[in-house]
MARBA-3410 file (N, C-alpha, C, O; in Angstrom, 1 decimal):
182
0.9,-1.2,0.0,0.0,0.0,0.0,0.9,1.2,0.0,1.9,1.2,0.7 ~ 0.6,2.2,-0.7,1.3,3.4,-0.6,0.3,4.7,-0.8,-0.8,4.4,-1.0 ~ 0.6,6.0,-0.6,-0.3,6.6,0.4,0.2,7.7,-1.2,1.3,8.0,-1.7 ~ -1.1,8.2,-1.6,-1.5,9.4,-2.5,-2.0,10.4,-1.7,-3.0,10.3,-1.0 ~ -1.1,11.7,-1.7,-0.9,13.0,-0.9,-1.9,14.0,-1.9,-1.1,14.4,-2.8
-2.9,14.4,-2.1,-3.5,15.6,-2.4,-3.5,16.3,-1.8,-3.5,15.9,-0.6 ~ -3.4,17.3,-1.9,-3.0,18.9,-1.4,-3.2,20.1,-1.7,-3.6,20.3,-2.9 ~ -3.1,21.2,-1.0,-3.2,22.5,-1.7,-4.5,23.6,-1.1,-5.6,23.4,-0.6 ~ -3.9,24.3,-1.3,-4.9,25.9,-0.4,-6.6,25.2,-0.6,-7.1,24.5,-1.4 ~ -6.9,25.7,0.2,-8.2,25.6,0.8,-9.3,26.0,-0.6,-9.0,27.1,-0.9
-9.9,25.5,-1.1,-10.8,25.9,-1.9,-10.2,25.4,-3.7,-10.5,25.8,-4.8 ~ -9.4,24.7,-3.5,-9.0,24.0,-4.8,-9.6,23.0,-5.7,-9.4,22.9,-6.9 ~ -10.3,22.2,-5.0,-11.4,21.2,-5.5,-10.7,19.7,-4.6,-11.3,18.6,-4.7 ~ -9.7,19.9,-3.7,-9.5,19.0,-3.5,-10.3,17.6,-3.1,-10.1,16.4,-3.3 ~ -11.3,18.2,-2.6,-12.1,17.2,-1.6,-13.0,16.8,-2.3,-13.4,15.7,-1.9
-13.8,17.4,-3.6,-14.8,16.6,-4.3,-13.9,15.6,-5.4,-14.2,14.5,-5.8 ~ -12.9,16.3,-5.7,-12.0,15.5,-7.2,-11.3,13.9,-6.1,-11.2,12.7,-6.4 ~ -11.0,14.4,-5.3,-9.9,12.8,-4.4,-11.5,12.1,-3.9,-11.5,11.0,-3.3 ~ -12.8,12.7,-4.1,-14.0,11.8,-4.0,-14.3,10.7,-4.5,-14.7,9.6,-4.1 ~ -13.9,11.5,-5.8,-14.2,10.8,-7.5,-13.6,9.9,-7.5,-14.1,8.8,-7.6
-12.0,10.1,-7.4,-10.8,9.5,-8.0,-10.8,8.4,-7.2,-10.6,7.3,-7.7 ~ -11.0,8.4,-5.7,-11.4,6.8,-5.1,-12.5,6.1,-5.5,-12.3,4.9,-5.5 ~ -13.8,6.7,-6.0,-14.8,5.9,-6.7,-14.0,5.2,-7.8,-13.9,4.0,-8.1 ~ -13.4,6.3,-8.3,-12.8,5.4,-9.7,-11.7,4.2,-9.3,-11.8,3.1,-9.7 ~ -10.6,4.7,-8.5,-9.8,3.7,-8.3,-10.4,2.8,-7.1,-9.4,2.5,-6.5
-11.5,2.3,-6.6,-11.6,1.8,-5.7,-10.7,1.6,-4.5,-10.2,0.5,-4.1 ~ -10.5,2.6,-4.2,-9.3,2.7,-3.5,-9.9,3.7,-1.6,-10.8,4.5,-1.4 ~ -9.3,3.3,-0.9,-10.1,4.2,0.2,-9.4,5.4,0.3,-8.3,5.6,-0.3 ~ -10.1,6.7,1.4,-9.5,8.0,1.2,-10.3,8.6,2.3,-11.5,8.7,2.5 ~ -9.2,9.2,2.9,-9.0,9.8,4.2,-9.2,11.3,3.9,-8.4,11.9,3.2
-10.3,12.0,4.4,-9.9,13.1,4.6,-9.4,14.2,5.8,-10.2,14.6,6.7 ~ -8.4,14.6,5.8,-7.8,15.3,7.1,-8.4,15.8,8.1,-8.5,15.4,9.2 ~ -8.8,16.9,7.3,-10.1,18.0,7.9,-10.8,16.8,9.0,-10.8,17.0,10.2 ~ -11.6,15.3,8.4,-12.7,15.1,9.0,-11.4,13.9,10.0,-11.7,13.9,11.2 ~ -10.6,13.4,9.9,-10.1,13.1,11.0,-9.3,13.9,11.6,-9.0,13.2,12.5
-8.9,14.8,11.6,-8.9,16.1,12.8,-10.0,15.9,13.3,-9.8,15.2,14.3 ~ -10.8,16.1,13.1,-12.2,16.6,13.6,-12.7,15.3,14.8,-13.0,15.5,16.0 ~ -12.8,14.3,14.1,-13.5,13.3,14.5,-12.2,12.8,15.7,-12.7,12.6,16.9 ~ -10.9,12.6,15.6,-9.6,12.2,16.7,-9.4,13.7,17.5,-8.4,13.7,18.2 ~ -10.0,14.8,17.4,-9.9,15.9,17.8,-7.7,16.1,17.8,-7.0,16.1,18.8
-7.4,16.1,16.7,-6.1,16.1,16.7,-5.6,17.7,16.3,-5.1,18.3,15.4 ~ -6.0,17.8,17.4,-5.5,19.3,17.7,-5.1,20.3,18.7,-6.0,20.1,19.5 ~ -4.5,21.0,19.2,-3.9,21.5,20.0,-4.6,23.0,20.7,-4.6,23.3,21.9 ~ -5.1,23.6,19.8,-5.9,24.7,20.1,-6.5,25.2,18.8,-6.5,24.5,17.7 ~ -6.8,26.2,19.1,-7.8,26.8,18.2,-7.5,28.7,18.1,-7.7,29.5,19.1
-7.0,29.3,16.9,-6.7,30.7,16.5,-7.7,31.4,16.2,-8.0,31.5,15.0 ~ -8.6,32.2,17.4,-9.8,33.0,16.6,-9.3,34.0,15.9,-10.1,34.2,14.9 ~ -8.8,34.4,15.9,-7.9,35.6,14.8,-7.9,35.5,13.5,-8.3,36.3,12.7 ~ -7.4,33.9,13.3,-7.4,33.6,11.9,-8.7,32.2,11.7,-8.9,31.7,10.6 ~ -9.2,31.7,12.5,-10.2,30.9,12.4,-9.9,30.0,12.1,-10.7,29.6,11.3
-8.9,29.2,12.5,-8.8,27.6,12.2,-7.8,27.2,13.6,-7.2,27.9,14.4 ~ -8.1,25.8,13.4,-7.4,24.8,14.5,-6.0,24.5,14.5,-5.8,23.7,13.6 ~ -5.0,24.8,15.1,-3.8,24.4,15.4,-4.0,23.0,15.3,-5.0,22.6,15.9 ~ -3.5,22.3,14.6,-3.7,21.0,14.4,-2.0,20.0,15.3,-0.8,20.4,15.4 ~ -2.5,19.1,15.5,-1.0,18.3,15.9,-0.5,17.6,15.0,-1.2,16.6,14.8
0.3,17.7,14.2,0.9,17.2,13.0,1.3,15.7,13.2,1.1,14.7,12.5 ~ 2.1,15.8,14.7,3.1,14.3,14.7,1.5,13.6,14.8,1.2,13.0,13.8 ~ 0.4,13.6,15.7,-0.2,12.8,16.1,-1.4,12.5,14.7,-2.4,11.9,14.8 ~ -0.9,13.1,14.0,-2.0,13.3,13.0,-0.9,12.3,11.8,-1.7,11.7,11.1 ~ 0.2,12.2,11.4,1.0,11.4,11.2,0.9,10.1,11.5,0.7,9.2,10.7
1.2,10.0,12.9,0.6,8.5,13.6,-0.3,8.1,13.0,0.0,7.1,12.4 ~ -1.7,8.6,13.0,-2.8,8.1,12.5,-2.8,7.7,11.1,-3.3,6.7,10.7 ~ -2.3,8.4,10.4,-2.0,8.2,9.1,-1.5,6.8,8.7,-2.0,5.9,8.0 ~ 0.3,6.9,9.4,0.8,5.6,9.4,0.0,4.4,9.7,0.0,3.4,8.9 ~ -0.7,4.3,10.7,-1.3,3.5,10.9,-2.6,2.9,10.0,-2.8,1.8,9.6
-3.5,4.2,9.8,-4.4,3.4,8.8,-3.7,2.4,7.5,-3.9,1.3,7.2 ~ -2.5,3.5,6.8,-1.8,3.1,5.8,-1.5,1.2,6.2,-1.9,0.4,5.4 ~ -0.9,0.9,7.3,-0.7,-0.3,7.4,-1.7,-1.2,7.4,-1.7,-2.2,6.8 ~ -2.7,-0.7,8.3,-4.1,-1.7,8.6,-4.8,-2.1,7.3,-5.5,-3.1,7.4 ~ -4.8,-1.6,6.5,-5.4,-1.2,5.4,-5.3,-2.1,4.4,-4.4,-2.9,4.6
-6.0,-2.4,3.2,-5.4,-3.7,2.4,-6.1,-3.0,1.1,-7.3,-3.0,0.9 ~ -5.2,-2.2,0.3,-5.6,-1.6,-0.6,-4.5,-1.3,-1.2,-3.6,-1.0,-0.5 ~ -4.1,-1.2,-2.7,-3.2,-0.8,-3.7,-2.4,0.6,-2.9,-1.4,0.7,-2.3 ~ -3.7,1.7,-3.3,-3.7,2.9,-2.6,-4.5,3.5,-1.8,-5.7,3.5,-1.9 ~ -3.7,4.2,-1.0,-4.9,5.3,0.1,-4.5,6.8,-0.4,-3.3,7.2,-0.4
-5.3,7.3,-0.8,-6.0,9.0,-1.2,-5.7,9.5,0.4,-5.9,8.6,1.3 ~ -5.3,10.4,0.7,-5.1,11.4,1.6,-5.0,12.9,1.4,-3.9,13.4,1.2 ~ -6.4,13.5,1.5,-6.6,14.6,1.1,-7.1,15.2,1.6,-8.2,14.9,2.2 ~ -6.2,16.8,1.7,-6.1,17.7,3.0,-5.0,18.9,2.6,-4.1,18.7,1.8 ~ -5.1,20.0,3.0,-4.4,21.0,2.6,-2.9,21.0,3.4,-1.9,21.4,3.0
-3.4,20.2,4.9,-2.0,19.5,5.2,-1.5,18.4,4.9,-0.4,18.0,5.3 ~ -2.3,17.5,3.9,-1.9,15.9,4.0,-0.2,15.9,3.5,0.5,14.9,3.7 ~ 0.4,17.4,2.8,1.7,17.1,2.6,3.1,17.0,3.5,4.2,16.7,3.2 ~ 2.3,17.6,5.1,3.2,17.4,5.9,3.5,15.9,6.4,4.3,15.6,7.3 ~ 2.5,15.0,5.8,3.2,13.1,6.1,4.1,13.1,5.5,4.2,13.3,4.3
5.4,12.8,6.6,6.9,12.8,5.7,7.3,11.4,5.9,8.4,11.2,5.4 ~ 6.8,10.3,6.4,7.1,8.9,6.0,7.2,9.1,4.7,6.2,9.7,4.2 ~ 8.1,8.7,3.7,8.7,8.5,2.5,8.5,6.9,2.0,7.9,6.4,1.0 ~ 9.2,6.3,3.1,8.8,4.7,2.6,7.4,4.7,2.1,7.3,3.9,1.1 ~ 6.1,5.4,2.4,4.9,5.2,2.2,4.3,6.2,1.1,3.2,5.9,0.5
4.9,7.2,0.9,4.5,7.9,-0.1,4.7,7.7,-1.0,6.0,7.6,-1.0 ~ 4.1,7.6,-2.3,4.0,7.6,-3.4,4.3,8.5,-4.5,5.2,8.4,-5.3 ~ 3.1,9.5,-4.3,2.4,10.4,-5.0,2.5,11.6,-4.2,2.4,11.4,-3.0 ~ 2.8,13.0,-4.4,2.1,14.2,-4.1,1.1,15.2,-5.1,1.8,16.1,-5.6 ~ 0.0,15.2,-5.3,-0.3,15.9,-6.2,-0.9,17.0,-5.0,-1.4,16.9,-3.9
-0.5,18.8,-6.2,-0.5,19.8,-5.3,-1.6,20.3,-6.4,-1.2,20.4,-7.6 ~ -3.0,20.5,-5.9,-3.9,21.6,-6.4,-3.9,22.9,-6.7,-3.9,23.5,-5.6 ~ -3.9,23.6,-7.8,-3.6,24.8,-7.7,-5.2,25.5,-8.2,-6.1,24.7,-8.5 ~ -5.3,26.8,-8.2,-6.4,27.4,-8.6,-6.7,28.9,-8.6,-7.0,29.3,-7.5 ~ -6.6,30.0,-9.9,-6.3,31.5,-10.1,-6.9,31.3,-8.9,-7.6,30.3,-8.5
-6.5,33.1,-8.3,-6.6,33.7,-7.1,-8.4,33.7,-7.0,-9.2,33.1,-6.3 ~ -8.3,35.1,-8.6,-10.1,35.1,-8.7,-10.8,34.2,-8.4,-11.8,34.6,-7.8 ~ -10.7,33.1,-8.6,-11.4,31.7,-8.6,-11.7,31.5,-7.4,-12.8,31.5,-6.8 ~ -10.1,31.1,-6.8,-10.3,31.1,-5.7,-11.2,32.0,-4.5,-12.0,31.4,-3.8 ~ -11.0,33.0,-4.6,-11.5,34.4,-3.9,-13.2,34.4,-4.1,-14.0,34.8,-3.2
-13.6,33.8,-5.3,-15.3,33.5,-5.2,-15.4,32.5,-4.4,-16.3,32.7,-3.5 ~ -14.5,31.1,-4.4,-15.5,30.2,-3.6,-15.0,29.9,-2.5,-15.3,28.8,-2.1 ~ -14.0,30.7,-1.4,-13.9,31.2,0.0,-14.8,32.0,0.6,-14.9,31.9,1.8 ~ -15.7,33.1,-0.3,-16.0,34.2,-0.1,-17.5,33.4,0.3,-18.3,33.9,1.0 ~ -17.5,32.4,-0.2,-19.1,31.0,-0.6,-18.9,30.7,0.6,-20.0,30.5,1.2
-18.0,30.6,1.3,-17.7,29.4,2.3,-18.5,30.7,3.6,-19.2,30.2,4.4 ~ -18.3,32.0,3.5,-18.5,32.6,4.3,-17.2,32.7,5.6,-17.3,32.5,6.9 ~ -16.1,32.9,4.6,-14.8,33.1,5.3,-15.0,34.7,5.2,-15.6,35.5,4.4 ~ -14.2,35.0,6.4,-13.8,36.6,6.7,-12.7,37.1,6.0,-11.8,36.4,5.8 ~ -12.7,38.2,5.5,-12.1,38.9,4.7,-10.6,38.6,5.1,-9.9,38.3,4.2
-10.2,38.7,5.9,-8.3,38.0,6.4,-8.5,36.7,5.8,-8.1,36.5,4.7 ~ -9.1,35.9,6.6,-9.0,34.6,6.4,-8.8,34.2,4.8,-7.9,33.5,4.4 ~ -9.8,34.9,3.9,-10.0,34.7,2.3,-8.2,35.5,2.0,-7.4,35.1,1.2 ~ -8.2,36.2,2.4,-6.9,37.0,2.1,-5.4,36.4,2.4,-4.3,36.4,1.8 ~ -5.6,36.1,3.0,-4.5,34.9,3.8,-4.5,33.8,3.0,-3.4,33.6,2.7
-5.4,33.0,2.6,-5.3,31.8,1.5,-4.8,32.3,0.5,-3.6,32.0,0.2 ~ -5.7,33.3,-0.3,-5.1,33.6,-1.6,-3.3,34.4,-1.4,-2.9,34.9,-2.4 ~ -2.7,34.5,-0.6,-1.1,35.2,-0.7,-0.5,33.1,-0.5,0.5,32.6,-1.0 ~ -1.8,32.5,0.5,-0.7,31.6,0.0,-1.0,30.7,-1.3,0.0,30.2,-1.8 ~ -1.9,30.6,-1.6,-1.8,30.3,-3.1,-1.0,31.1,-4.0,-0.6,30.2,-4.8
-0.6,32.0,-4.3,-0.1,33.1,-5.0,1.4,32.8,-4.7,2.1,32.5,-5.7 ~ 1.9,32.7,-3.5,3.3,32.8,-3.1,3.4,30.9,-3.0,4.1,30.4,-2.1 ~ 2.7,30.1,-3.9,2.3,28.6,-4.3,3.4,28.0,-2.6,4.4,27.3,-2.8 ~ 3.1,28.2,-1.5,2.9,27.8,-0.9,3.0,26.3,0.0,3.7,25.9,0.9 ~ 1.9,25.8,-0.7,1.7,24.2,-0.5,2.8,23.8,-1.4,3.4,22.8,-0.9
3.2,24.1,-2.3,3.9,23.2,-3.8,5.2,23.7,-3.0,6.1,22.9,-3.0 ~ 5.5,24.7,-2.3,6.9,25.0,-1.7,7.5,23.4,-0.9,8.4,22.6,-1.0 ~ 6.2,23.6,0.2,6.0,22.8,1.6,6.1,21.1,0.9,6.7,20.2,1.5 ~ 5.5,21.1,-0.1,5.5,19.4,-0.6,6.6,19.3,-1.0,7.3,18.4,-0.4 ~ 7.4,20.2,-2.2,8.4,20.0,-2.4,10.0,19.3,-1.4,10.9,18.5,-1.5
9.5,20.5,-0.5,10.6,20.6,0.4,11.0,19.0,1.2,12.1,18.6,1.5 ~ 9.6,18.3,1.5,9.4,17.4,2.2,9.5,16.0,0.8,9.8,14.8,1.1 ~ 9.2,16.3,0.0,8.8,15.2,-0.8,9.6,15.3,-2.2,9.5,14.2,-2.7 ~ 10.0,15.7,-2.6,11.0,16.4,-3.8,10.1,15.9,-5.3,9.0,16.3,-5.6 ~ 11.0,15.0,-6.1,10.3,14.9,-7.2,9.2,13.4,-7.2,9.4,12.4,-7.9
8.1,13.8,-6.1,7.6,13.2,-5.8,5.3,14.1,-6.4,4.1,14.0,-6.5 ~ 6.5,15.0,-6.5,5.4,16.2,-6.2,4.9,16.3,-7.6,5.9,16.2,-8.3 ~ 4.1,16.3,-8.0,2.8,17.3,-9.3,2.4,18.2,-8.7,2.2,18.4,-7.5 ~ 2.0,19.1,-9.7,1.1,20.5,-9.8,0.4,20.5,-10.8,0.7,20.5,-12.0 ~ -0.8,20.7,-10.1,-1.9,21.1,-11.8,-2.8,22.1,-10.7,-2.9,22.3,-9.5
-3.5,22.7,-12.2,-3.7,24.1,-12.4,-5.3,23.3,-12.5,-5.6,22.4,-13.2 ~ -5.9,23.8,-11.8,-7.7,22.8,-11.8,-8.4,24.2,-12.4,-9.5,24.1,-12.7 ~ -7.8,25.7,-12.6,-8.5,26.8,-13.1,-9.6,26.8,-13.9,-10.6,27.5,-13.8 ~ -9.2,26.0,-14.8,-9.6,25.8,-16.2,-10.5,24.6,-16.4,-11.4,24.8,-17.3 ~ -10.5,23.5,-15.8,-11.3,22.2,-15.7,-11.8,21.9,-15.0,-11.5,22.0,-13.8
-12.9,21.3,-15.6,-14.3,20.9,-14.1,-13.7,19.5,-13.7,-13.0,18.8,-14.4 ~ -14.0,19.4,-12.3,-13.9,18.2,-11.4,-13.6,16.7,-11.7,-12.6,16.0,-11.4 ~ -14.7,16.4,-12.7,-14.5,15.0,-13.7,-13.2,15.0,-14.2,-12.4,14.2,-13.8 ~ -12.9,16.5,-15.2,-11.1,15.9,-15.5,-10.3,16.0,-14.8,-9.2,15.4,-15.1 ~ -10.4,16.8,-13.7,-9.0,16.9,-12.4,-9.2,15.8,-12.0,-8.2,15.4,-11.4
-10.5,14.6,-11.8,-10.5,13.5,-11.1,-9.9,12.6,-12.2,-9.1,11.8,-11.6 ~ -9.9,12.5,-13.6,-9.7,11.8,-14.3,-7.9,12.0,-14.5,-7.2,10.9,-14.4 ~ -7.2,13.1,-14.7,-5.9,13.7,-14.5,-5.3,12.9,-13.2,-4.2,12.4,-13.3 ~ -6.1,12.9,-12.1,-5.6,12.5,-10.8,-5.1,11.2,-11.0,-3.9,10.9,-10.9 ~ -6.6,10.0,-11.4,-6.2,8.6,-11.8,-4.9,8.7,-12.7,-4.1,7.8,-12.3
-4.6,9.4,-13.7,-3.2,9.3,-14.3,-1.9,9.3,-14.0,-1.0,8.5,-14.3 ~ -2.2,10.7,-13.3,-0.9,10.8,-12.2,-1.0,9.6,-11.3,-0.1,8.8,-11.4 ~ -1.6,9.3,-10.8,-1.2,8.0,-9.8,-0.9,6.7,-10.6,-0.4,5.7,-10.1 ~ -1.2,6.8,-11.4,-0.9,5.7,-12.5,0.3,5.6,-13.0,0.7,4.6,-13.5 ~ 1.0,6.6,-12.8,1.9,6.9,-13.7,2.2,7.2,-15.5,3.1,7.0,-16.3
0.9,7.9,-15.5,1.0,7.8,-17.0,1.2,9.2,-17.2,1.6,9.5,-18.3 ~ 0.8,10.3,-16.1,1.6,11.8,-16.2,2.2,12.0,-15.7,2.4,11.4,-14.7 ~ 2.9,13.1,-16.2,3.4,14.1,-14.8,3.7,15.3,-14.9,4.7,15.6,-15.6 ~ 2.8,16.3,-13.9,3.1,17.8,-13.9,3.5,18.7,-12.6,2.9,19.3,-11.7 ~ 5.4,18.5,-13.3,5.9,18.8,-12.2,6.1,20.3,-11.8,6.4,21.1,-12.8
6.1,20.9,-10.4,6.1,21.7,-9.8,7.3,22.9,-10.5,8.2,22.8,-11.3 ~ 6.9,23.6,-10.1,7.1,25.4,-10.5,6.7,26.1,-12.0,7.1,27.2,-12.3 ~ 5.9,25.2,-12.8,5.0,26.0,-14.2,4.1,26.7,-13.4,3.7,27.5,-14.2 ~ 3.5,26.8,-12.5,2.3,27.8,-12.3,2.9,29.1,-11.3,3.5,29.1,-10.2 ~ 2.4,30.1,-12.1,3.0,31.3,-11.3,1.7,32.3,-11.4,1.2,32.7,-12.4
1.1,32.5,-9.8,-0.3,33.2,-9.7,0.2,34.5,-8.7,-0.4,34.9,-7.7 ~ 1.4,35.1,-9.2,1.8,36.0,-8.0,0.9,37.4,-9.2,0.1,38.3,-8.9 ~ 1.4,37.1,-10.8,0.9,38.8,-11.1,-0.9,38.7,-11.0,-1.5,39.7,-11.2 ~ -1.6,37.5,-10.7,-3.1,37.4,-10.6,-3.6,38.2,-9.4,-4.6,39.0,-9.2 ~ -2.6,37.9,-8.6,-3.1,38.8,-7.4,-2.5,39.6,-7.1,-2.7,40.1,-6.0
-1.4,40.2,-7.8,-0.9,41.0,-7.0,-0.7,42.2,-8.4,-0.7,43.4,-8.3 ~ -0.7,41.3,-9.5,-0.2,42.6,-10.8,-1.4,43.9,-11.1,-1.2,44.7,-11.9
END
């Protein structure tokens, strides 16, 4: 079993496309957000910026673990932290979600995020951020695609590829600094 890392700023499509892509690959898939949630693996809570200090090592643990228990080709793990799992033996895959600012900035704004909060995503999408953080941890392990342009079906269809090994779109082509900032 080896462990497929989806990732990337908050409002990317992560979570409906790594849906798909396990229907398609019959494959099971974790998502972060809801085991945070549900192992309460977290440490406190930032009302300033409105999200959960999360515990990474213990949130790692859990990870490793399902990964083993588990009897499947691959496990999907998808989460805008799922790239801080640095077990290596177990990873596979990193694919890093990307998505223009504008884009982005409409369906944060959906979520009924506060003006920081929305603002704070898009500099780190912009300043590509996650693709830094994956990189750093995971090297040429990492993909980047640009979901701007394509509905969900083909970023899920794209996804099955890359894990397949039949693509690969490696990190630093997408540059969203003059979208938000030019």
């Amino acid at each position: 079993m080896t462990a497929v890392l989806i990732t990337g700023t908050p409002g990317t499509g992560k979570t409906t496309a790594s849906k798909i892509t396990a229907k398609i690959l019959n494959c099971p898939l974790v998502v972060v957000n809801d085991l945070v949630n549900n192992k309460n693996l977290y440490d406190g809570y930032d009302p300033e910026k409105g999200y959960k200090v999360v515990d990474l090592e213990a949130l790692s643990i859990i990870i490793e673990t399902k990964l083993k228990d588990l009897n499947a080709e691959h496990l999907l793990i998808e989460g805008h932290l799922s790239h801080t799992f640095k077990n290596e033996d177990l990873v596979d895959t990193v694919i890093v979600l990307r998505t223009r600012p504008e884009i982005l900035r409409k369906r944060l704004n959906k979520r009924g995020w506060s003006d920081s909060k929305v603002h704070e995503n898009l500099e780190a999408e912009a300043l590509d951020i996650c693709t830094f953080e994956a990189v750093e941890t995971h090297g040429d392990k990492v993909n980047e695609l640009d979901t701007s342009d394509i509905d969900v079906d083909e970023v899920a269809n794209i996804l099955v590829e890359i894990i397949e090994g039949k693509k690969y779109f490696p990190p630093g082509n997408i540059n969203f600094l003059e979208d938000l900032y030019g």
